[in-house]
C-alpha positions as YAML, in Angstrom:
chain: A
units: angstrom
residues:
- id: 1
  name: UNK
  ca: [-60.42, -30.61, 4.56]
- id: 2
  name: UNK
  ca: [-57.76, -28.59, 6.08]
- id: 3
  name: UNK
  ca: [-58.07, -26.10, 3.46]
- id: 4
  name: UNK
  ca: [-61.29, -25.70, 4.52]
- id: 5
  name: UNK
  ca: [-60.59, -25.49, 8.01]
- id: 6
  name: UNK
  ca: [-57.87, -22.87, 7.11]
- id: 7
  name: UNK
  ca: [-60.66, -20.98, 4.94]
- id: 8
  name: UNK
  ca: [-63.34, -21.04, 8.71]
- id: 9
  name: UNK
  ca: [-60.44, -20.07, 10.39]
- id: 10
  name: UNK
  ca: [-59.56, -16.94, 8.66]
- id: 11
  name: UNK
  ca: [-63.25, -15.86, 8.10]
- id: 12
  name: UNK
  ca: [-63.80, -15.99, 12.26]
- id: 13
  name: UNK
  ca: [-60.21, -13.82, 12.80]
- id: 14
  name: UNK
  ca: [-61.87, -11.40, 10.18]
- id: 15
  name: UNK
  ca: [-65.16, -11.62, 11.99]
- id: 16
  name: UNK
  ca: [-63.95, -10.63, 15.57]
- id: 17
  name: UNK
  ca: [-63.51, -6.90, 14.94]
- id: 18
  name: UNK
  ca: [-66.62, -6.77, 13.52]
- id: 19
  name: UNK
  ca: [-68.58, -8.10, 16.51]
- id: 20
  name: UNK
  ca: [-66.35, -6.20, 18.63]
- id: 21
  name: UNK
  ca: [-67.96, -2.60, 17.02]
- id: 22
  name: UNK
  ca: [-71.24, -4.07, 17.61]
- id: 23
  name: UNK
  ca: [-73.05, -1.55, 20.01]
- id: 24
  name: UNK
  ca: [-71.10, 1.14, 19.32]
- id: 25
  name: UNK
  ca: [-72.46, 4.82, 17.62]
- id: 26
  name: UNK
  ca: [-71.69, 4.81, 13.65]
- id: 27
  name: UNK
  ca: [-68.65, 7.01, 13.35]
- id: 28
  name: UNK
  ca: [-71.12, 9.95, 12.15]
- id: 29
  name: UNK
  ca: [-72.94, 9.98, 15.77]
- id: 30
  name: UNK
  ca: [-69.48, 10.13, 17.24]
- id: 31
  name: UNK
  ca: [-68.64, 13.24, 19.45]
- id: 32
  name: UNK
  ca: [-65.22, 14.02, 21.10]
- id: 33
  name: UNK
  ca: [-62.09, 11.41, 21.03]
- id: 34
  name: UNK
  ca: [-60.03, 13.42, 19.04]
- id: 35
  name: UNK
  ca: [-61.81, 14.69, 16.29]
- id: 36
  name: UNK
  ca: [-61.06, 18.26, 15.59]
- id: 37
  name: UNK
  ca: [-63.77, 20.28, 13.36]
- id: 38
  name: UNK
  ca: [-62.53, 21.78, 10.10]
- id: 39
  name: UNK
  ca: [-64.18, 24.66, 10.37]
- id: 40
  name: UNK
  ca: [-66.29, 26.67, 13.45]
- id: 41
  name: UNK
  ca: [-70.33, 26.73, 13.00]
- id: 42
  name: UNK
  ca: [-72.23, 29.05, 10.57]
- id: 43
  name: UNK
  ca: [-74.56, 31.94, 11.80]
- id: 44
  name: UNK
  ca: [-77.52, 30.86, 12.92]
- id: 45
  name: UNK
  ca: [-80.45, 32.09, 10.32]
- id: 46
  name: UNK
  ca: [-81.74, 35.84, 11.00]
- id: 47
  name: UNK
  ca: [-84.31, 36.00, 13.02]
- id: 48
  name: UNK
  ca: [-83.88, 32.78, 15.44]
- id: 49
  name: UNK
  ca: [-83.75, 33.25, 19.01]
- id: 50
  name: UNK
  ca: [-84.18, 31.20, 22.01]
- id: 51
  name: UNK
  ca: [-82.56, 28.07, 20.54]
- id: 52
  name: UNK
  ca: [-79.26, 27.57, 23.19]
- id: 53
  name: UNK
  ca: [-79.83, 30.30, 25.20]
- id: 54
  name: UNK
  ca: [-83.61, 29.86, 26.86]
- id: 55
  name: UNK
  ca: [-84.51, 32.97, 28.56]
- id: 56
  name: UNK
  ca: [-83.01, 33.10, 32.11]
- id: 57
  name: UNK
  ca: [-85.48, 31.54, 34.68]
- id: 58
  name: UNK
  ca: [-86.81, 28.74, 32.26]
- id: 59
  name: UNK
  ca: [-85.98, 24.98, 32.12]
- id: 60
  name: UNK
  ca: [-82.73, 24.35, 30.55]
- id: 61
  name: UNK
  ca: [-82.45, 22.88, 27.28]
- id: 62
  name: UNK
  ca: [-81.04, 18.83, 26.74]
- id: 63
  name: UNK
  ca: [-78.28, 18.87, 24.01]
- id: 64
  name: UNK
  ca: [-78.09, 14.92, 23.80]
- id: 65
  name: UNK
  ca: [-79.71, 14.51, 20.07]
- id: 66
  name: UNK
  ca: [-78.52, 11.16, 19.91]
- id: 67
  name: UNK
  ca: [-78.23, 8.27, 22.69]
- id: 68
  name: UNK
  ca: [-74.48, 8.76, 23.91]
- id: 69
  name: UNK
  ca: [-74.04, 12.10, 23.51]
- id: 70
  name: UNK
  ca: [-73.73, 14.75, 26.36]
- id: 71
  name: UNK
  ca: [-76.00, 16.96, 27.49]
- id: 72
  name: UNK
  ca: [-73.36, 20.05, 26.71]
- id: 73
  name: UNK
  ca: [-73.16, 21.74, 23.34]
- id: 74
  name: UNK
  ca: [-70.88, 19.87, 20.82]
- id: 75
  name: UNK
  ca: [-69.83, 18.60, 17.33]
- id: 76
  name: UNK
  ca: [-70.12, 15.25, 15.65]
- id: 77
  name: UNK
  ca: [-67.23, 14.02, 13.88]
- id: 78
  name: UNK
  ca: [-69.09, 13.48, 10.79]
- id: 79
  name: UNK
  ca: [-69.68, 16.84, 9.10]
- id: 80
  name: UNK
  ca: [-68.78, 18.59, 11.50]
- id: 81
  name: UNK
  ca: [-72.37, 19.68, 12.97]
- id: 82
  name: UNK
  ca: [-72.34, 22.05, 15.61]
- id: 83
  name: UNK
  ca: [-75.18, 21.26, 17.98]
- id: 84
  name: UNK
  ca: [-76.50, 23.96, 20.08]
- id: 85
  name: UNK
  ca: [-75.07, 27.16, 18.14]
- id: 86
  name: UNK
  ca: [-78.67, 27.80, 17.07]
- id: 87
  name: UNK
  ca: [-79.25, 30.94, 19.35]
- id: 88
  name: UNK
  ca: [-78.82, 33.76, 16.86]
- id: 89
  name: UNK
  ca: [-77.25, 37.22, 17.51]
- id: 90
  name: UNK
  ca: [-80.26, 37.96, 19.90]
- id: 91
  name: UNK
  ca: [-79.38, 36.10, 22.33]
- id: 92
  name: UNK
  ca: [-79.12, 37.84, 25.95]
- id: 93
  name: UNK
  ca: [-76.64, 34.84, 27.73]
- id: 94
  name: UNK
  ca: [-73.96, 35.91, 25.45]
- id: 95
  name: UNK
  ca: [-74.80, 40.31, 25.54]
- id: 96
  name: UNK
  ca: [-71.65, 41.84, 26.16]
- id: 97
  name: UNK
  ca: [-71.46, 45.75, 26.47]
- id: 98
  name: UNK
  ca: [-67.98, 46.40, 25.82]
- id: 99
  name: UNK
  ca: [-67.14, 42.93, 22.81]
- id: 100
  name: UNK
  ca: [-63.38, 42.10, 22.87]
- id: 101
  name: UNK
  ca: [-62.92, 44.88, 25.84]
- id: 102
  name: UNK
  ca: [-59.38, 43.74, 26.39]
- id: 103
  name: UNK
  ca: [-58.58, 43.52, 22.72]
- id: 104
  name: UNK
  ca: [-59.22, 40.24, 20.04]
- id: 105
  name: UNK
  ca: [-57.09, 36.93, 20.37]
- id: 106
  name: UNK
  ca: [-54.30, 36.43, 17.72]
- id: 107
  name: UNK
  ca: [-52.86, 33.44, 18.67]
- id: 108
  name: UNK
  ca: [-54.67, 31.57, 16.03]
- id: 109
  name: UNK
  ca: [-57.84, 29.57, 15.02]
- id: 110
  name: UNK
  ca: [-58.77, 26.74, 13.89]
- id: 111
  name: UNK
  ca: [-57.62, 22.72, 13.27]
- id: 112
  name: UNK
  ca: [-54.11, 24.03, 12.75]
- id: 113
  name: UNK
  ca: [-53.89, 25.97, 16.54]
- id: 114
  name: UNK
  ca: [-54.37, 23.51, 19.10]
- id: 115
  name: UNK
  ca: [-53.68, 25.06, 22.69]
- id: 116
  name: UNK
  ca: [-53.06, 22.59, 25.85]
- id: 117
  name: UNK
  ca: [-54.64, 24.47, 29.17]
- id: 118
  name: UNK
  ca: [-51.99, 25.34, 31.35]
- id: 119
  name: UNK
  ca: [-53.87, 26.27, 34.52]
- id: 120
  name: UNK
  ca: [-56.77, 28.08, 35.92]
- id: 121
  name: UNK
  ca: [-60.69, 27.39, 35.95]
- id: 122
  name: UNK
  ca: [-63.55, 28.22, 34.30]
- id: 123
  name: UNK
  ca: [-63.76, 31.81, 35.61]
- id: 124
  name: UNK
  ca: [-59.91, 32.46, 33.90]
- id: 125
  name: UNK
  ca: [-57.66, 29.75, 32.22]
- id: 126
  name: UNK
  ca: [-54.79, 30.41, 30.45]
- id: 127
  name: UNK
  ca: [-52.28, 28.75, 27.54]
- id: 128
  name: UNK
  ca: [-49.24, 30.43, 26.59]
- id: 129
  name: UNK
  ca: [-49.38, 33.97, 27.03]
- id: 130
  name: UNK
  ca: [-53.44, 34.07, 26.62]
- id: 131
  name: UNK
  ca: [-56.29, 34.39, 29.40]
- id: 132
  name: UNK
  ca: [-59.98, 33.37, 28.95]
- id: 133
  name: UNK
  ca: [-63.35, 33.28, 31.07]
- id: 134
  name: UNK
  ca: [-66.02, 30.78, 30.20]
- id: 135
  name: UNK
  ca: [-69.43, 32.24, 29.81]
- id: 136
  name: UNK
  ca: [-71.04, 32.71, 32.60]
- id: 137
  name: UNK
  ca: [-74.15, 31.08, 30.94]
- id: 138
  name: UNK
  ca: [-71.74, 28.00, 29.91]
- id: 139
  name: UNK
  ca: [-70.42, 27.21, 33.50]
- id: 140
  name: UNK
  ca: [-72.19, 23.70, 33.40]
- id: 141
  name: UNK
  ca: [-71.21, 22.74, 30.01]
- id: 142
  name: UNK
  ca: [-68.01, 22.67, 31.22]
- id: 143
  name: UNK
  ca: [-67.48, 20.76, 34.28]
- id: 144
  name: UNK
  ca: [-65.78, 17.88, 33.10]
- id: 145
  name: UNK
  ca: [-63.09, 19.83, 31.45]
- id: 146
  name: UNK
  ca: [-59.38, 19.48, 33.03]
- id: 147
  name: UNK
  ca: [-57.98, 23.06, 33.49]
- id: 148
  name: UNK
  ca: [-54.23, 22.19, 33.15]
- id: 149
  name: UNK
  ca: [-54.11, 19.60, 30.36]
- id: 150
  name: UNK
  ca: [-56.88, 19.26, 28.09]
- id: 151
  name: UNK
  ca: [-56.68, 20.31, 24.85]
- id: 152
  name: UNK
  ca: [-58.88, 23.18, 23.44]
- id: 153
  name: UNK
  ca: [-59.26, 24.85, 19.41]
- id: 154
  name: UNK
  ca: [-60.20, 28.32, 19.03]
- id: 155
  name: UNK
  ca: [-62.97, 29.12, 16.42]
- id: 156
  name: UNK
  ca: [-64.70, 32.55, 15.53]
- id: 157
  name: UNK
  ca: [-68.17, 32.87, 17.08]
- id: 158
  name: UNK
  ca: [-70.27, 34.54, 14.18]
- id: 159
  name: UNK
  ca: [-73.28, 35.05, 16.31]
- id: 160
  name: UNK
  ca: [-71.83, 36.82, 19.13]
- id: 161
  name: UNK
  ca: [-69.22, 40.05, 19.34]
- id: 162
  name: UNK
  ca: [-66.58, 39.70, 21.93]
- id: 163
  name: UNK
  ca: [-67.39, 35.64, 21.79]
- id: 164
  name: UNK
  ca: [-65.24, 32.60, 20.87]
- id: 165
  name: UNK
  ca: [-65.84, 29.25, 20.90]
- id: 166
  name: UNK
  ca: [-63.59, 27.02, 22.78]
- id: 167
  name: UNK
  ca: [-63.83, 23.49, 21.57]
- id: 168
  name: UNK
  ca: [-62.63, 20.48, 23.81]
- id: 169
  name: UNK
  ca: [-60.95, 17.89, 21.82]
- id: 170
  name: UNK
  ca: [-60.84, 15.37, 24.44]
- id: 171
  name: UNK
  ca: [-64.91, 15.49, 25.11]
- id: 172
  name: UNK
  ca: [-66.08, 16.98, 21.93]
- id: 173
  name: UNK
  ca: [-67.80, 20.02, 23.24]
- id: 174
  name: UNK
  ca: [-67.33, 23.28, 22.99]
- id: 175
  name: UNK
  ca: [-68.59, 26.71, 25.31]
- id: 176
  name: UNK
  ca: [-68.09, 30.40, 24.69]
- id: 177
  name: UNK
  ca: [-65.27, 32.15, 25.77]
- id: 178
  name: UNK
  ca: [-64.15, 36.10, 26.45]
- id: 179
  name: UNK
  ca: [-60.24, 36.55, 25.48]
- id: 180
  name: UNK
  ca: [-59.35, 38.41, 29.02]
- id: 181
  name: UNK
  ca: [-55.50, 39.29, 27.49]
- id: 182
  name: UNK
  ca: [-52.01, 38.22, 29.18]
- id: 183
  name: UNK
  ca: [-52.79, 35.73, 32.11]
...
């Protein structure tokens, strides 16, 4: 008998974290909390247009694919999706008549270059001896970002010259960014 009571015992200790999880996105749906993608997204396929970038005066466009996410281009932790860098090279929001007019970034890209925000907003932050300006297009998908401490990764944009993509590791989202030089 007490063997048996041991036995209920240990199965209900096992069984708490379990329930606990209950309610909670699979770790594929999950975006932000850490996660850092391996890799920035692919170019969109020729010809696409329109996809993140609706044409200025229209409705904007809900990013939440799943229940839970935010309404804010991100990445799930599982593969590594990039959700809403769909709008191909077309796409007016991100048009820039003079790409990487105050030179390209070299501090680094990538999992192995994270960058803590040392000051600023989304019209010029800085980290180390590097300036940035959010898209003006990406002002909203950004709002919830904390300009002297969060944590940001650098990728390539491959849709748009004289764009990066600055990923938030805290929230999981990302936004496009203009390297603007020495702060």
């Amino acid at each position: 008998m007490k063997r048996l009571i041991g036995l209920l015992a240990v199965l209900l200790i096992w069984s708490v974290p379990a329930l606990a999880q209950r309610g909670e996105p699979s770790r594929g749906s999950r975006v932000g909390g850490g996660h850092i993608p391996a890799r920035g997204p692919s170019p969109a396929p020729r010809g696409r247009a329109g996809g993140r970038g609706a044409a200025p005066g229209s409705a904007p466009r809900d990013f939440r694919d799943q229940p839970g996410h935010p309404n804010a281009p991100h990445v799930h932790a599982n593969g590594d999706r990039w959700i809403g860098h769909d709008s191909g090279r077309g796409d007016p929001n991100y048009h820039l008549d003079h790409p990487w007019e105050h030179g390209r970034f070299t501090g680094g890209f990538g999992p192995r270059h994270v960058f803590r925000i040392a000051g600023g907003n989304r019209e010029r932050f800085w980290f180390g001896s590097f300036a940035f300006q959010v898209a003006p297009f990406d002002y909203p998908f950004c709002d919830d970002w904390v300009w002297d401490s969060d944590q940001i990764v650098l990728y390539d944009d491959p849709d748009h010259a004289g764009w990066y993509l600055a990923y938030n590791v805290r929230l999981g989202t990302y936004v496009h960014v203009q390297y603007l030089g020495p702060p």
